[in-house]
N, C-alpha and C positions, 0 to 999 in steps of 0.2 A: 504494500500500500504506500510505497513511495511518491512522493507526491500528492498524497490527498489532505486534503482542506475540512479543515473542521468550521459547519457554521456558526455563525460571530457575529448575525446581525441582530443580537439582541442587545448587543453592547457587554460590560464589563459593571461590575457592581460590587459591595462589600458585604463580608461577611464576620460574625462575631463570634465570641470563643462560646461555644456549649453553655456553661456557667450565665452568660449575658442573656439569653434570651430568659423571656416571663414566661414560665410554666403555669400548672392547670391551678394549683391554687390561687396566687396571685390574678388570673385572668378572672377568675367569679370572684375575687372580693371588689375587682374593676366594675365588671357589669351588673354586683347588686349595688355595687355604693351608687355609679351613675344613674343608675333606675329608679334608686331613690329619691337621686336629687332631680332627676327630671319630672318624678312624680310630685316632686313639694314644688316645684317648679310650676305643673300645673294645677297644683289646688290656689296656689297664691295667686294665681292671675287668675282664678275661676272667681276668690272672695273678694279680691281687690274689682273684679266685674261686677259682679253682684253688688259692692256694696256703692260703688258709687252709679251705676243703673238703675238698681233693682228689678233686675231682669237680664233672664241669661240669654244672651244673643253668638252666633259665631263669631265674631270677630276675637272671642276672646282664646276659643278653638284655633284661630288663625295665629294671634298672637301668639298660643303657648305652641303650636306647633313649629313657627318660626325660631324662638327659644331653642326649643330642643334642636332643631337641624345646627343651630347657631354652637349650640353646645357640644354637641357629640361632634362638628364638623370642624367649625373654625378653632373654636377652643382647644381642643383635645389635640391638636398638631402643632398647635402655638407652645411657646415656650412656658406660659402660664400652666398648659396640662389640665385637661376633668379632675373634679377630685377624687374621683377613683384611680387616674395615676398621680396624682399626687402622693395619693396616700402609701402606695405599694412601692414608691418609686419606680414609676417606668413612663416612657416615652413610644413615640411612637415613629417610624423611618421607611424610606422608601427604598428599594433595593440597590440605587446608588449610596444609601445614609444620609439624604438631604431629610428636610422637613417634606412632607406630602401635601400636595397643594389642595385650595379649596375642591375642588371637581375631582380627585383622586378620593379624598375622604367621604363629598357625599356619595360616590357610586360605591363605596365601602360600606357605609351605614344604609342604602336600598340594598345589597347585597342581604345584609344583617337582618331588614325588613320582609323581603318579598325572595327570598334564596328558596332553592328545590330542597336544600340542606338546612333542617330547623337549630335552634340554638342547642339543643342535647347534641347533635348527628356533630354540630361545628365545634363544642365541648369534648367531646370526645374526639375528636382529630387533635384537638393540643395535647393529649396524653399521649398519642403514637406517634405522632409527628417530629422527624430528626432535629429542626431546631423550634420544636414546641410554639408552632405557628398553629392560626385556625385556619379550614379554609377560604373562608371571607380574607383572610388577610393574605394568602398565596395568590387567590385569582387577584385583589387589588395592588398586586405589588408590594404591598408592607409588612415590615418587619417590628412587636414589640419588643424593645430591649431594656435593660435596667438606663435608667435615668444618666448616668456617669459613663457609660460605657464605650470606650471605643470601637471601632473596627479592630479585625485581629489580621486580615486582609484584603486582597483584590482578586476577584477570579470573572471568569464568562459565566454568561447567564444562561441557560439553557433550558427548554421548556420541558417538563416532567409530566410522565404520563403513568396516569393510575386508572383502572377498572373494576368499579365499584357500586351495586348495585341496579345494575345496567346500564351505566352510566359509565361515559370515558370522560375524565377530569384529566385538561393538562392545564397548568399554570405555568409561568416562568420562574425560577427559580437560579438561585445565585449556587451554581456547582467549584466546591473548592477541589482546590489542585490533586490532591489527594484521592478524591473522587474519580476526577477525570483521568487519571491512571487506572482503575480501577475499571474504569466503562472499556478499556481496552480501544483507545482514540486513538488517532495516530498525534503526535507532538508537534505536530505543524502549527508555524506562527500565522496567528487571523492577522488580516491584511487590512488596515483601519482605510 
């Protein structure tokens, strides 16, 4: 196989040491603390409606739904963090390690809403999963990792394919060096 070319148009991304990524307990103290706060979130704009209307209309439906997109979306990748990563310390990264942009996170969070894969099926992928990802977070490109943590390196990104359910899942995914010996590739340099 001399001469052959490994595809590389996925680009090159970072990966973190084992230890860095957020495992299954940490990810449910995330999604009941936010549940939480997104539920007080909406009783206060329900009473704060009520009391200055006195009368429950949508708009306040509208407003807390805005809220919550605002929060699970813009917040939760800002530097500020939900407080359910605050609390756990963890962050949240896109498979280069940049911050994930507004439109990366809401197709995350409809993911999270309207997915073939319910919250137990996505719960349970973080317990088998090599670095303890959901799959909401593999098809969006993101990685949760502890709050401080660097990259451990750089490698190609390559799309992983799993069959499961009747169902073919591939995502992209960041394959380290190690690996890619192991897939039995030939060592050829991607051509930028």
């Amino acid at each position: 196989m001399a001469g052959a070319r490994r595809d590389c148009s996925l680009g090159e991304g970072v990966y973190f040491s084992p230890e860095d990524y957020i495992g299954f307990r940490r990810r449910l103290v995330i999604w009941l603390v936010d549940l939480i706060v997104v539920c007080m979130l909406g009783a206060l704009i329900k009473f704060v409606s009520v009391d200055l209307t006195d009368d429950q209309d949508m708009t306040s439906d509208f407003v807390w739904q805005f809220c919550a997109w605002a929060y699970l979306t813009v917040l939760r990748s800002s530097r500020v963090r939900t407080v359910g990563y605050w609390v756990t310390g963890a962050r949240i990264v896109t498979l280069q390690g940049t911050r994930p942009s507004v439109f990366r996170m809401t197709y995350r969070l409809l993911l999270n809403l309207y997915s073939p894969f319910n919250i137990l099926f996505d719960m349970l992928w973080i317990s088998v999963d090599q670095d303890h990802q959901s799959l909401t977070d593999r098809f969006a490109g993101t990685c949760v990792v502890r709050k401080n943590s660097q990259p451990a390196g750089r490698s190609e990104i390559h799309l992983a394919y799993y069959t499961a359910l009747f169902f073919i899942y591939f995502y992209p995914c960041v394959v380290r060096p190690r690996e890619v010996i192991k897939m039995n590739v030939p060592e050829a340099v991607c051509e930028t």
